[in-house]
C-alpha positions in Angstrom: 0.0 0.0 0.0 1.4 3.5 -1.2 1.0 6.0 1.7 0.5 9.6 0.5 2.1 12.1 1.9 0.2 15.4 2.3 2.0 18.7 1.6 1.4 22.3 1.8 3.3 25.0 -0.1 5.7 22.3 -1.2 6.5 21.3 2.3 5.3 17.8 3.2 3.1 18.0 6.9 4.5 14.8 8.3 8.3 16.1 8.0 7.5 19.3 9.4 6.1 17.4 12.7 9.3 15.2 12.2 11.5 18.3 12.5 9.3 19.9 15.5 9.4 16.5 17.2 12.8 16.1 16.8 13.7 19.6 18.3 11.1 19.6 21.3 12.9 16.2 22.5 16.9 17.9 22.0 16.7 21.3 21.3 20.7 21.2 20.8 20.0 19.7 16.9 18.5 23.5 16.3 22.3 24.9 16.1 23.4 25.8 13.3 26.7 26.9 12.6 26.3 28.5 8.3 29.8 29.3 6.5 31.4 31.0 3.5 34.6 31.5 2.2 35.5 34.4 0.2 39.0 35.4 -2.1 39.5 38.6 -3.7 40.0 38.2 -7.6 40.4 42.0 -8.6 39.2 45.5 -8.0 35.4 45.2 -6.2 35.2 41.6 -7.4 35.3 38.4 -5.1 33.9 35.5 -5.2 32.5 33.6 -2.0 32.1 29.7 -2.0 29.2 28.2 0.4 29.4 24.1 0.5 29.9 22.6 4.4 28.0 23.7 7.6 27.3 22.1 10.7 23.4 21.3 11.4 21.4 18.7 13.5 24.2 18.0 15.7 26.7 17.0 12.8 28.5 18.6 9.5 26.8 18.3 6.8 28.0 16.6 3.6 25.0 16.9 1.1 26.3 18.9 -0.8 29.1 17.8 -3.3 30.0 21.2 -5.0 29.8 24.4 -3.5 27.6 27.1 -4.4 30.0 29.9 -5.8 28.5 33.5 -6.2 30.5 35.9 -7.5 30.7 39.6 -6.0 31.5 42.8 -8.1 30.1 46.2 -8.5 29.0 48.4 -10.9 30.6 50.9 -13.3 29.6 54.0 -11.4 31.2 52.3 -7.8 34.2 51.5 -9.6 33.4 47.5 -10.4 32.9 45.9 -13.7 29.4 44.0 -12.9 30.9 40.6 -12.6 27.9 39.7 -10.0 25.6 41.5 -8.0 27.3 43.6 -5.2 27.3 43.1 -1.5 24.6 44.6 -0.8 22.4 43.4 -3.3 23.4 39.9 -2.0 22.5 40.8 1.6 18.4 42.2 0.3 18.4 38.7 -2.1 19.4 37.1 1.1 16.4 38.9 3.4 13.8 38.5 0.5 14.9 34.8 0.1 14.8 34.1 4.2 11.3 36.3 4.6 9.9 34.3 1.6 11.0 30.8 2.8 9.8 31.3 6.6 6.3 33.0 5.3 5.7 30.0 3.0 7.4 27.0 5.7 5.7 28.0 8.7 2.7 28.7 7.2 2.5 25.3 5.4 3.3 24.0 9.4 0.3 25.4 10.1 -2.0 24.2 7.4 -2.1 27.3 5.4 -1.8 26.8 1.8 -0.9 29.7 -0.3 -1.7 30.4 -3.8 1.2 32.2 -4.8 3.9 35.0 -2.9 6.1 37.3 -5.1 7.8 40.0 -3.6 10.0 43.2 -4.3 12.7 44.8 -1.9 14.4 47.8 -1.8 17.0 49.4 0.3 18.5 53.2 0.6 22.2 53.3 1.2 24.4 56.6 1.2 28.0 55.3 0.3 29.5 59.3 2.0 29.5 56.7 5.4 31.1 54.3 3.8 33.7 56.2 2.3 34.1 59.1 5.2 33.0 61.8 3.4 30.4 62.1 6.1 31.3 61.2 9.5 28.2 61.2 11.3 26.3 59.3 8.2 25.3 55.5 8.8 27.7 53.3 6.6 24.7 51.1 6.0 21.6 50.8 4.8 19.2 53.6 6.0 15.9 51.7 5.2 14.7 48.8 4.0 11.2 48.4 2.1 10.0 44.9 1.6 6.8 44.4 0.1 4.9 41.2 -0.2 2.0 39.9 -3.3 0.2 37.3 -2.1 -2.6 35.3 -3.9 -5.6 33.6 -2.8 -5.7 34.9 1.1 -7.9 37.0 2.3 -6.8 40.6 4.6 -6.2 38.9 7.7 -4.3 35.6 6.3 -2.0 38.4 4.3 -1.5 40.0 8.1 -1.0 36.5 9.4 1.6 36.0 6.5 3.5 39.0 6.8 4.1 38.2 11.0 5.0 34.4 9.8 7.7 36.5 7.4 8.8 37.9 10.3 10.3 35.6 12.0 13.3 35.3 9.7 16.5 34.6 11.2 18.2 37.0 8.6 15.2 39.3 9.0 15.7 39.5 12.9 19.3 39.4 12.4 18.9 42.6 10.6 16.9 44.3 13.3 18.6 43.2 16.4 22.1 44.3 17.1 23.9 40.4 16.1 27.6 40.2 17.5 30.1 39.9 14.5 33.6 39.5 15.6 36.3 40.4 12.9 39.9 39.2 13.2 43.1 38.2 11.3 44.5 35.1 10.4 48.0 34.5 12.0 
């Protein structure tokens, strides 16, 4: 007898309760530990490779080949486009995360959506960055995000959205996150 496995938004209901099960009886398998390497080719471009991290209580070894994603900027900051600059890659990154948790948790709760496309933008004054203005933010300033969602009615969207939320690169961006910066001797 085949068994058939129910799935929401493309997330199948009995793994989710796997996964929740799993972490209610040793939370410890919920650290992650996510890594990148990055060299310096020329100019503003880079390239980063993404392949190992540890997950679940063990390193990972799924994945055979790394992901590699180069980083560059554009003609009028100096770069010669050979990828999407940092700080592009850090608003894919957020619209990616906010998407994934809005579409995961709600299929944990037995909300099916229809469809979810989304747009982000961000305002960034480089005179920070480059100490032309001292008391500017060398960041982003603000950061719109705005969600399309089909087939839910006003409330579900709101629902949604606060599901969206709960991002880890989302709340990473919002609450102060310790990043530690050294050399290698």
């Amino acid at each position: 007898m085949k068994t058939v496995t129910k799935k929401v938004n493309g997330f199948d209901q009995e793994a989710i309760v796997g996964v929740v099960t799993a972490l209610q009886a040793n939370p410890e398998i919920g650290n992650f530990e996510l890594r990148s390497t990055n060299e310096w080719i020329d100019g503003g471009h880079n390239r980063s490779y993404i392949q190992g991290f540890y997950g679940a209580c063990q390193e990972d070894t799924s994945r055979t080949e790394p992901f590699i994603y180069d980083n560059d900027e554009p003609p009028v900051l100096l770069g010669n486009n050979k990828g999407a600059n940092p700080g592009e890659v850090l608003l894919h990154g957020l619209l990616g995360c906010m998407t994934t948790a809005m579409v995961l948790l709600a299929a944990a709760r037995g909300i099916e959506i229809e469809g979810v496309s989304s747009k982000i933008e961000g305002d960034i004054d480089i005179k920070g960055f480059l100490g032309l203005n001292s008391t500017g933010p060398k960041g982003f300033k603000q950061i719109r995000v705005t969600f399309d969602i089909k087939g839910s009615n006003e409330a579900q969207k709101q629902e949604l959205i606060a599901l969206a939320k709960q991002s880890p690169i989302f709340n990473s961006l919002i609450h102060p996150t310790d990043v530690q910066v050294a050399f290698q001797n």
